[in-house]
N, C-alpha and C positions, 0 to 999 in steps of 0.2 A: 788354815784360815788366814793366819797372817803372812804366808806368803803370797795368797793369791791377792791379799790388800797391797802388798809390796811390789806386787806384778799391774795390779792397775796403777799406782804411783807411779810405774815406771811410765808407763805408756802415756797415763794424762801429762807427765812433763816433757818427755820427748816427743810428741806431738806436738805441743806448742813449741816445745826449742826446734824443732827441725822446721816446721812451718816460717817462725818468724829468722833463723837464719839462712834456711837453706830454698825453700822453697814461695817465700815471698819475693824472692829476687830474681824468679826465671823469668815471667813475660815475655813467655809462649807467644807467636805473632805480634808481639808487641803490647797485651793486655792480659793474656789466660795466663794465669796462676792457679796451680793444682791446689787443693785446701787438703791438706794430710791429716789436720787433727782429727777431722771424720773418722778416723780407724779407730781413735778410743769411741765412739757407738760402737763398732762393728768385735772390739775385742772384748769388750764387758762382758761378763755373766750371761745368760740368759735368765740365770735364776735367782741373779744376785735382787737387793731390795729398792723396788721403784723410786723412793723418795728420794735414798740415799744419790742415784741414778740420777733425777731429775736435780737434782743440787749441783750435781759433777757436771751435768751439761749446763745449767747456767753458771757456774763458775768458769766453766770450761772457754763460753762464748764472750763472758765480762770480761776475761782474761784478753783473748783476742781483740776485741773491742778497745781497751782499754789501750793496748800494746802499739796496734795500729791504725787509734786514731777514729775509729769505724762509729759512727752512732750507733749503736744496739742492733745492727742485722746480723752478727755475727751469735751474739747471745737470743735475740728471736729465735733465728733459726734451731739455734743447738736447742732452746726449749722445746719447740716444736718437735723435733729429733726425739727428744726424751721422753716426751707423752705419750708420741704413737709408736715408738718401736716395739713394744710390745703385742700391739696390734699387726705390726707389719712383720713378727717374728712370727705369730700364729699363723698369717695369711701365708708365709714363703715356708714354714717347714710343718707345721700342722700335728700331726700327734709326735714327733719327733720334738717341738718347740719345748720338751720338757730338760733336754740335752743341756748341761751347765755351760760346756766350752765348745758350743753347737759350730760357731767359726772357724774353729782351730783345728777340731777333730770330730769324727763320731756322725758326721753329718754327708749325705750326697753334694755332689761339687756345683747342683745347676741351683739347691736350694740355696746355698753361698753367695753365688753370683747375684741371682734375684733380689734376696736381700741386700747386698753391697751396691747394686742398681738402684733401688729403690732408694736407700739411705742417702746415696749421692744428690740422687737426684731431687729429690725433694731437698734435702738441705738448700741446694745449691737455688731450686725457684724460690722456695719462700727467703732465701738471703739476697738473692736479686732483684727481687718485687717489691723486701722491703726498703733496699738502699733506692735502689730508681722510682720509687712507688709513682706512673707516672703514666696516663693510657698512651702519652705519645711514644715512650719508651718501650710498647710492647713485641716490637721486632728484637729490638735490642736485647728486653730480656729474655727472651727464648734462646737468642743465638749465643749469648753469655752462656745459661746453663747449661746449652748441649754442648757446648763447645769445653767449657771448663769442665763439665762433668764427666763428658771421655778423660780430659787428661785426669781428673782426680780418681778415676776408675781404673786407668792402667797402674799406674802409681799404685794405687791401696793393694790391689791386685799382686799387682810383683812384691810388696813388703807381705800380705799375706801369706804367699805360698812362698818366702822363706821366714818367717815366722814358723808356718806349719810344718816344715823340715826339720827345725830341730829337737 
């Protein structure tokens, strides 16, 4: 037990350390920035306890918020992230969603995907709908999400599957 709490510590702060040194400063075409802290959703439990979950995501988003500047879409979002994940773990693995380290191991590779799609992706509209919240901006925000949300998906993607190698 308490190394798996010492395994989510690890993840909740190098997610934000690497987001805010390393991958805040790509600008991808000039504005796409991968958002990496998404991975602490996708590496949590699946049967760890939802409260405790939904407090890590909005610590996780005031964090970010705070760091850079952002008015609350970054902690929106992660709430948003934390409520439904559970919902979007039943919808993508189904009687398997009972799996603890369902990400990492134990689990088929398309129900992985689906879920890491889903996660991205909705983070990424509800954080972009809430910063531009704007009906003239709604090209823009589409193009933002699809666009950052591939890169935040190849990203989590490759830090996954070597996460899950060793």
């Amino acid at each position: 037990m308490l190394l798996e709490n010492l395994r989510l510590v690890k993840y909740f702060f190098l997610g934000i350390i690497l987001q805010i040194i390393f991958f805040e400063s790509w600008d991808f075409l000039g504005y796409i920035d991968p958002v990496f802290y998404i991975i602490f959703f996708l590496i949590y439990k699946f049967d760890g306890a939802k409260i405790k979950f939904i407090l890590l995501c909005f610590s996780l988003g005031l964090i970010m918020d705070l760091i850079t500047q952002n008015p609350g879409a970054n902690t929106i979002a992660s709430l948003i992230i934390g409520y439904i994940r559970p919902f979007l773990i039943n919808f993508c693995f189904g009687v398997n969603a009972d799996i603890s380290n369902g990400m990492i191991s134990g689990t088929r590779i398309e129900h992985r995907i689906l879920l890491t799609i889903l996660i991205v992706f909705t983070h990424h509209l509800v954080y972009f709908v809430v910063s531009y919240f704007s009906a003239d901006s709604i090209i823009f925000i589409v193009k933002n999400t699809i666009l950052t949300g591939i890169l935040t998906f190849i990203v989590i993607s490759i830090t996954l599957g070597f996460i899950s190698k060793k």
